[in-house]
C-alpha positions as CSV (number, residue, x, y, z in Angstrom):
1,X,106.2,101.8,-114.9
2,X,104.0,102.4,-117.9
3,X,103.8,102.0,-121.7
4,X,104.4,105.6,-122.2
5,X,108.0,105.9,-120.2
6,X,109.5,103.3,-122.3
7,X,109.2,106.0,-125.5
8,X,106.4,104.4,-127.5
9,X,104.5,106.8,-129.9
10,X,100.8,107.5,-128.9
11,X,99.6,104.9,-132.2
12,X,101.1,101.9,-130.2
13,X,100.1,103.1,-127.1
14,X,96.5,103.4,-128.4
15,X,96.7,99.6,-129.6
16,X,98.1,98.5,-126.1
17,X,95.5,100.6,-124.3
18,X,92.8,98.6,-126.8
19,X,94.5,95.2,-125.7
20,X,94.1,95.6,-122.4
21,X,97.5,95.9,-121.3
22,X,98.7,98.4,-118.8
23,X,102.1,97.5,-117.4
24,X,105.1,96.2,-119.5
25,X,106.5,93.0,-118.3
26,X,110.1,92.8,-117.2
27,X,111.2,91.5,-120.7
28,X,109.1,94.3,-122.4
29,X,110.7,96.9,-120.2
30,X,114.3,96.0,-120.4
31,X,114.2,95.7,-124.3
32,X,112.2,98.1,-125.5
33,X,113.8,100.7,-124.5
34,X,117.3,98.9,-126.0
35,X,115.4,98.0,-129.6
36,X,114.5,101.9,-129.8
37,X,118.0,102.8,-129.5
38,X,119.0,100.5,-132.7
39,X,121.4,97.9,-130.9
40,X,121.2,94.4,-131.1
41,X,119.8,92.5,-128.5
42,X,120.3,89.0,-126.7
43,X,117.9,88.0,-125.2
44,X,116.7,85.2,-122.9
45,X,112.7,85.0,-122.6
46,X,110.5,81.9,-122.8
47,X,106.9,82.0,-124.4
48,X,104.7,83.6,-122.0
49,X,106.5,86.5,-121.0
50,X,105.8,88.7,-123.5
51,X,108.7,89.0,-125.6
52,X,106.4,89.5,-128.7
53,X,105.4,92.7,-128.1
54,X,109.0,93.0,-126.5
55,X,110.6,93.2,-130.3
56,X,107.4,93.8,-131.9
57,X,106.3,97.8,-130.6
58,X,109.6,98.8,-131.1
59,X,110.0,97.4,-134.2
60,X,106.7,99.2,-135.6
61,X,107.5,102.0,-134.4
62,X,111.0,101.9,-136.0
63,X,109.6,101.3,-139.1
64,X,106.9,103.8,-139.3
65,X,109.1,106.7,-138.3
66,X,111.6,105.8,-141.4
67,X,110.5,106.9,-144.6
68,X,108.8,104.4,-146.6
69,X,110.3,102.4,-149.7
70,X,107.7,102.2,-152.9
71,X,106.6,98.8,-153.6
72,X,107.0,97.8,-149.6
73,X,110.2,95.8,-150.2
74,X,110.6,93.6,-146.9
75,X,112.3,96.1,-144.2
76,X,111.6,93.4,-140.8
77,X,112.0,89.9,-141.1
78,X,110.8,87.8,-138.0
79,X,112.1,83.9,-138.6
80,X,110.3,81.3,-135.9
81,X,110.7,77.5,-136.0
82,X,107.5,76.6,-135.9
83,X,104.2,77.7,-137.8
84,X,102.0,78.1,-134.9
85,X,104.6,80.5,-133.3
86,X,104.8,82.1,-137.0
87,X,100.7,82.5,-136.6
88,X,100.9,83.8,-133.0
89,X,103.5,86.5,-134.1
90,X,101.7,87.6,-137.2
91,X,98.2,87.9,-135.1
92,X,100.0,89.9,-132.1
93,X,102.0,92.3,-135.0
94,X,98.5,92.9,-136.6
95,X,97.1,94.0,-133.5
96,X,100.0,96.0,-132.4
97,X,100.0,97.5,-135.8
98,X,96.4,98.7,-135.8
99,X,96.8,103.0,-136.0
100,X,100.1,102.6,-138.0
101,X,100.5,102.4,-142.1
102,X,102.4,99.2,-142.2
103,X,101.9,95.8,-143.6
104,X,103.0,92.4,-142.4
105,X,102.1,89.1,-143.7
106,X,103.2,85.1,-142.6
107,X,104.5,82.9,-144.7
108,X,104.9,78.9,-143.4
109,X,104.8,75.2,-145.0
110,X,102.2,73.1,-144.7
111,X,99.6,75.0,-146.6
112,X,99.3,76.5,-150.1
113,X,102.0,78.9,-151.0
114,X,100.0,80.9,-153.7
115,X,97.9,83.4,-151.6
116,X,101.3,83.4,-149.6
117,X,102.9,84.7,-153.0
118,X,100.2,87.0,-154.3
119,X,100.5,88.9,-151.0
120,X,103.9,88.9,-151.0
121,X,103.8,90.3,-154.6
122,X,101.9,93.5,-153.4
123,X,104.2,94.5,-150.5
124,X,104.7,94.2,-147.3
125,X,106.9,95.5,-144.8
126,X,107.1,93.1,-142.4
127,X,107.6,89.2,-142.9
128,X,107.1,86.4,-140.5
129,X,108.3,83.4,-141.7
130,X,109.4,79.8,-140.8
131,X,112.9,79.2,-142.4
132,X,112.0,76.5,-144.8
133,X,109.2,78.3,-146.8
134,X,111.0,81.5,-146.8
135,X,113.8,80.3,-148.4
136,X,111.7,78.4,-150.9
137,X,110.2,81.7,-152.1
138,X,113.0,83.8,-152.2
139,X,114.4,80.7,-154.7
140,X,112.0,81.6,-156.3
141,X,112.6,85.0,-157.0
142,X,109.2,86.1,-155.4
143,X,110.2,88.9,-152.6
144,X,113.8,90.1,-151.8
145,X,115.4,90.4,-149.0
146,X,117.6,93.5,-149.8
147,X,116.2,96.4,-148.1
148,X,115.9,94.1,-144.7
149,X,116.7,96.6,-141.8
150,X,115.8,94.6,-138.8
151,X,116.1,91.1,-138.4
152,X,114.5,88.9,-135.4
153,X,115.1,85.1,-134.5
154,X,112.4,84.0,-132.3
155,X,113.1,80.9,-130.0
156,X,116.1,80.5,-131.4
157,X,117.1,77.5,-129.5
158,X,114.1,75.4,-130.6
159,X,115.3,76.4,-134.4
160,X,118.7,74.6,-133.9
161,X,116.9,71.4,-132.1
162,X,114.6,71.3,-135.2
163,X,117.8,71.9,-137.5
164,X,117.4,74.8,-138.7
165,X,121.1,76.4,-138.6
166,X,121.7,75.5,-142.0
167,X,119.0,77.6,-143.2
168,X,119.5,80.0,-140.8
169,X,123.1,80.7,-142.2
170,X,121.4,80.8,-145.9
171,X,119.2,82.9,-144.8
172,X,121.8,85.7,-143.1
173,X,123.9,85.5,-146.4
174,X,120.9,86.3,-147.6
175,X,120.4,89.5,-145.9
176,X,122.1,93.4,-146.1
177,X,125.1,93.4,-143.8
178,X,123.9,96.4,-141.8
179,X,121.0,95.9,-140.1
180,X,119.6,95.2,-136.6
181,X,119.4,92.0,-135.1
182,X,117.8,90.6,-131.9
183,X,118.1,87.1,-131.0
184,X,115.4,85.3,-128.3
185,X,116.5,82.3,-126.8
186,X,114.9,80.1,-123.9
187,X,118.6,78.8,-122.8
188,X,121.9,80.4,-124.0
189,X,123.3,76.6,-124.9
190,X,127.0,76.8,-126.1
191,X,125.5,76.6,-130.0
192,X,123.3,79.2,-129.2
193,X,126.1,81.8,-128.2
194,X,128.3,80.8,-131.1
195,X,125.3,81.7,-133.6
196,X,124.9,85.3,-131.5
197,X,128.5,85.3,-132.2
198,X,128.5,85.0,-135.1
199,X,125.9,87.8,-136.9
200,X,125.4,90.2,-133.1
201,X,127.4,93.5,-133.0
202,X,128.2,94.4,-129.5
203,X,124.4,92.9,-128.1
204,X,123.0,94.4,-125.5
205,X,122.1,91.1,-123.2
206,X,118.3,90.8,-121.8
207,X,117.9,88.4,-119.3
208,X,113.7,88.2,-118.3
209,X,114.4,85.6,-115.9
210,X,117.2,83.5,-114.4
211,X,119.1,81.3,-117.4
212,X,117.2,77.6,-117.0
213,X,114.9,78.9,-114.4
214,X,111.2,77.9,-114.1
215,X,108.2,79.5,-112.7
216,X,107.6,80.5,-109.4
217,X,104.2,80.0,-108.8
218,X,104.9,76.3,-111.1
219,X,103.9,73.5,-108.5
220,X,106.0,70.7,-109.8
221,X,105.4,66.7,-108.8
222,X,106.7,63.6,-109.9
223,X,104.2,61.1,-109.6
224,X,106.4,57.4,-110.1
225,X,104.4,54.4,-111.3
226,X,104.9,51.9,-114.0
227,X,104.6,52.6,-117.3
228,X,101.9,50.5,-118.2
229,X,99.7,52.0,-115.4
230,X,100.7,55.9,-116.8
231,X,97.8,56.3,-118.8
232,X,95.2,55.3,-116.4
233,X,97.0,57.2,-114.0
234,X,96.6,60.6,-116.5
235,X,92.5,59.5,-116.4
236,X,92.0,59.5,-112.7
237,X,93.7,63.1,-112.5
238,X,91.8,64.4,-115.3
239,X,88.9,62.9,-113.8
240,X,88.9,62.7,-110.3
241,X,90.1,66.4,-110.4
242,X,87.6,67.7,-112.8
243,X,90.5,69.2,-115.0
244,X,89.1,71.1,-117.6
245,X,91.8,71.9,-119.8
246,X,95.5,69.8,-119.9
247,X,98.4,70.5,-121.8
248,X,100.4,66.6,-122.0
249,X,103.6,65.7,-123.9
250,X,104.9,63.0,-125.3
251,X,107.9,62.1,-126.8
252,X,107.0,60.7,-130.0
253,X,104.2,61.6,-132.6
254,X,103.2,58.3,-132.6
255,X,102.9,58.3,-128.5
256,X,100.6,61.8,-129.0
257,X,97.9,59.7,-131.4
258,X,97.7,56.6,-128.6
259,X,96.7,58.2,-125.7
260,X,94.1,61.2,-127.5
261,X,92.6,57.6,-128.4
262,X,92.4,56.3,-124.8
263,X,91.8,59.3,-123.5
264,X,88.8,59.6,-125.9
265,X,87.9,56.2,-124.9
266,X,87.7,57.0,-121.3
267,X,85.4,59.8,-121.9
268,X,87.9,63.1,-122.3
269,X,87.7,65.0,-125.4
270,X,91.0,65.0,-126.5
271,X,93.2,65.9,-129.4
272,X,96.8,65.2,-130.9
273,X,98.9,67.8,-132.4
274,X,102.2,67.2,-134.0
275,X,104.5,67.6,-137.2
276,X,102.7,64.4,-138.8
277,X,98.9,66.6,-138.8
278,X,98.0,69.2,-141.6
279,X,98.4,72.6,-141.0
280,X,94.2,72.9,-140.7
281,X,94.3,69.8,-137.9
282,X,96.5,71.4,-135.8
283,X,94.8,75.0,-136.0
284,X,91.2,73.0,-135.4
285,X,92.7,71.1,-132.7
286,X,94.6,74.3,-131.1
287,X,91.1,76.3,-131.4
288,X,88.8,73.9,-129.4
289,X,91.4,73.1,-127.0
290,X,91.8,77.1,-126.4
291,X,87.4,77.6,-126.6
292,X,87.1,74.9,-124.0
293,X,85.6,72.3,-126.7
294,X,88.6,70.1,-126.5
295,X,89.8,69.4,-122.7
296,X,93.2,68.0,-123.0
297,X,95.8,68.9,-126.3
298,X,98.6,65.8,-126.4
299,X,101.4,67.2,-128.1
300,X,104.9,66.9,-128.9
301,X,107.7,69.6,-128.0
302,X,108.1,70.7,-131.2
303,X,104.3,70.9,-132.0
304,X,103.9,72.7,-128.8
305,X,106.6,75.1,-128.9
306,X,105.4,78.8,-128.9
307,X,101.3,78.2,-128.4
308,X,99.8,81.3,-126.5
309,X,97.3,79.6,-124.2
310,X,96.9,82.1,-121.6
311,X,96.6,80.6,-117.9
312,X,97.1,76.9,-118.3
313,X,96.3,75.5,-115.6
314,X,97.8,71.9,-116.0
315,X,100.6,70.7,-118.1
316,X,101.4,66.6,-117.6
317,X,104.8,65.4,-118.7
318,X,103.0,61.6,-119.8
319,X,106.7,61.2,-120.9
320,X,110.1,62.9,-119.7
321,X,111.8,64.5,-122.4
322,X,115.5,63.1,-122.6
323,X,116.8,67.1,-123.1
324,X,116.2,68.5,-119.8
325,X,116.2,71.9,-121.2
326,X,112.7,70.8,-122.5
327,X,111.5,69.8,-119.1
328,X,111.7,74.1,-118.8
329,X,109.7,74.9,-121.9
330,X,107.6,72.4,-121.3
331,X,106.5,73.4,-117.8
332,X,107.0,76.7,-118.9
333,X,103.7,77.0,-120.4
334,X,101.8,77.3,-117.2
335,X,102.2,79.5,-114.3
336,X,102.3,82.9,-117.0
337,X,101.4,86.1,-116.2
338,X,101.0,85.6,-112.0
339,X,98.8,82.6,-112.3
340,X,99.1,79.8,-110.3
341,X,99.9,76.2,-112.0
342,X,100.6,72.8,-111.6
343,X,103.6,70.9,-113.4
344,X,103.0,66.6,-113.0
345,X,105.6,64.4,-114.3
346,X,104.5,60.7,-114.5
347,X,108.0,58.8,-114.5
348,X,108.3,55.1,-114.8
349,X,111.5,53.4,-113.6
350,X,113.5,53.7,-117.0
351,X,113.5,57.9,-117.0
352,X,115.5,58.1,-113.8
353,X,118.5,59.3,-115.6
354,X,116.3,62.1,-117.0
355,X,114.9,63.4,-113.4
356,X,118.5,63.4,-112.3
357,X,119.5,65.7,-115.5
358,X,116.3,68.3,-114.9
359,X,117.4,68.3,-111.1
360,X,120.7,69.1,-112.0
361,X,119.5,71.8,-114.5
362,X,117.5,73.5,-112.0
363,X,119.6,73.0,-109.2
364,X,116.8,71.5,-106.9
365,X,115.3,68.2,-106.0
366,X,112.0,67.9,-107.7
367,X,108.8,66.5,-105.1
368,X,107.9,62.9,-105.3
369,X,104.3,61.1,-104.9
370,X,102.9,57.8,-105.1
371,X,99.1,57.2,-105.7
372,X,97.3,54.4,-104.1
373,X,96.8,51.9,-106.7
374,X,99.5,53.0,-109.0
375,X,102.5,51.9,-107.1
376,X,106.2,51.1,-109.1
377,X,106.1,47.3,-109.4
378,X,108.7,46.9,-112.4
379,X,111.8,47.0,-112.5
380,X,114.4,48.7,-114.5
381,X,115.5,45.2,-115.8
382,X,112.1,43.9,-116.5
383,X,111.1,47.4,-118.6
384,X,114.6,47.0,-120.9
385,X,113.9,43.5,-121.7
386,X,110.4,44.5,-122.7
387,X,112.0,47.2,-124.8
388,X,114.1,45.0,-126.6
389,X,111.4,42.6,-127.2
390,X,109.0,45.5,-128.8
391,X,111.8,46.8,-130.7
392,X,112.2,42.8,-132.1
393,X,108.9,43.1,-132.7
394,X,108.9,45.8,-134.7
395,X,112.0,44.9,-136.7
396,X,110.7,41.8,-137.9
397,X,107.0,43.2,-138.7
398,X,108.7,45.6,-140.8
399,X,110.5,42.6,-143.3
400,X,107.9,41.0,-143.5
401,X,105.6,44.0,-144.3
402,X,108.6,44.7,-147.0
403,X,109.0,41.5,-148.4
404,X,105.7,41.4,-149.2
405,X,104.8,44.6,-150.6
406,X,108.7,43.7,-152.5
407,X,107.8,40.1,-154.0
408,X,110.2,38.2,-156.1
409,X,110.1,38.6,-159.4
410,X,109.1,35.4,-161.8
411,X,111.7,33.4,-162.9
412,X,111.6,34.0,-166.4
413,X,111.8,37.9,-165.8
414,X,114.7,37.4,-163.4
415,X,116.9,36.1,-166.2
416,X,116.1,38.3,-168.8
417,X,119.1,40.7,-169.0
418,X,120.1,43.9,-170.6
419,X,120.6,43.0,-174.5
């Protein structure tokens, strides 16, 4: 199958042609054709199989067959929960929209909002937006939302782990009861079908692979040692294997900045990119891992979810996530497009519990290795105690760091009353 049988006008076609793609992928075929018709869709796609352009041709085409509004009130409103997805999106729409007269613009926190409003002032027809900037625009009465005709939630599961359904049901108030809506979705969680539920009229559903499912061509091995030996562990692989660019996630922000640092230390140009980073670090860190400057991104889940790095070779779970549906994005992001890749879990005694919840999500056992060297020596009991002792630790380095940025006041002064 081709471009042209799924009913796209020759200006799209032209822009596909110019990108280099030839033959729609399974989630591009089965929606397209669905989106063109005007239903609402439900769909299940992960990043990487080019959903994008899935909702995206369509949607251009849509738009510049309708008549146009004057002053380009907002007729497409794409919400993501991130603002690298938000980015990606805006950057594939642009290309996509090359031989057609329509604009689109992204809007996200974490930067200046002015040149955000000053666009938004002159017009645009498509919006890309993460839900909490958007909404603190339209407070303040700089676009509408009125004239919205189609509306897209992208990775809409990852928008209710951030939080977002609040906002998300502001944002629907928000918009003209008839419209088009298409919903993407890693998972279809119970919370996410209620939400479909509740704004979807009669969806079509569009499954582009198996609910839950992972890669094919994704080798996946647990490598058990203990913790303390994980990071040396991640430098012989990166090493020993000449790895040249690694995607590894951690659970915690804090986690991510540690082992860039070691990683550095031993030699491997390394970056960390999470919520905690400016909007800049995380695009200067995203381009030289991308350009081959930077060798292996640390990141979080959240950070991480929806970067386009095409054939990734190695992802490295330095940490399990304790939602096995992560364990599938995650892994997720290698593998794409027919490419081999390679999946590596580094588990320590204490995340049992989570390899039995991702085995039971994907309904097989996953393959375990030990490395010379980097045998388990700890025990379960021995890891909790240390734990609890960190976490002690912690606690009481934190009252003392308060009382003494929080000092008594001076006698005198603590008598004084209110006269």
């Amino acid at each position: 199958m081709s471009f042209k049988n799924l009913g796209l006008s020759d200006a799209l076609l032209k822009a596909i042609d110019k990108k280099g793609y030839t033959t729609p992928s399974p989630i591009q075929q089965k929606a397209i054709p669905k989106i063109l018709e005007r239903k609402d869709i439900l769909a299940s796609a992960q990043t990487g199989t080019g959903k994008t352009a899935g909702f995206a041709l369509p949607m251009l085409q849509i738009l510049n067959n309708s008549k146009p509004l004057s002053k380009r009130p907002v007729r497409a409103l794409i919400l993501t929960p991130t603002r690298e997805l938000a980015a990606q999106v805006y950057d594939d729409i642009r290309t996509y929209a090359a031989y057609v007269d329509l604009r689109s613009t992204v809007i996200f926190g974490g930067v200046n909002a002015n040149p955000q409003i000053r666009t938004l002032r002159q017009g645009v027809d498509i919006l890309v937006a993460t839900p909490g900037r958007l909404l603190d625009l339209h407070n303040q009465k700089v676009f509408s939302l009125a004239n919205v005709e189609m509306l897209v939630l992208d990775e809409a599961d990852r928008m209710l782990d951030m939080g977002f359904l609040r906002d998300i049901k502001k944002i629907l108030a928000l918009l003209p009861n008839r419209r088009q809506n298409l919903l993407f979705s890693a998972t279809f969680s119970k919370e996410i079908k209620q939400l479909a539920g509740s704004f979807l009229h009669h969806p079509v559903l569009v499954e582009a692979t198996p609910e839950n499912s992972t890669a094919e061509k994704v080798e996946q091995i647990v490598y058990r040692t203990d913790k303390s030996k994980k990071t040396d562990l991640v430098v012989k692989l990166i090493s020993e294997g000449d790895w040249k660019q690694v995607l590894i996630f951690t659970r915690t922000k804090h986690g991510a900045n540690r082992l860039s640092q070691k990683l550095e230390k031993a030699n491997i140009s390394s970056s960390a990119i999470h919520g905690n980073k400016s909007q800049g670090a995380r695009t200067k860190a995203l381009a030289g891992f991308k350009s081959g400057k930077v060798r292996v991104l640390v990141a979080t889940d959240i950070a991480a979810r929806g970067l386009d790095i095409p054939l990734l070779p190695h992802v490295i779970n330095y940490e399990l996530p304790n939602i096995p549906e992560d364990y599938v994005h995650r892994i997720g992001r290698t593998g794409r497009a027919g490419a081999s890749g390679e999946a590596i879990s580094i588990v320590s005694v204490d995340e049992d519990e989570y390899v039995r919840a991702i085995e039971k999500l994907l309904g097989e056992r996953l393959q375990e290795e030990t490395i010379p060297g980097f045998e388990v020596t700890e025990t379960l009991t021995e890891v909790l105690d240390r734990k609890a002792e960190n976490k002690a630790q912690n606690q009481r380095g934190r009252q003392n760091s308060n009382r003494k940025s929080n000092p008594k006041q001076k006698k005198g002064f603590q008598k004084r009353g209110r006269r």
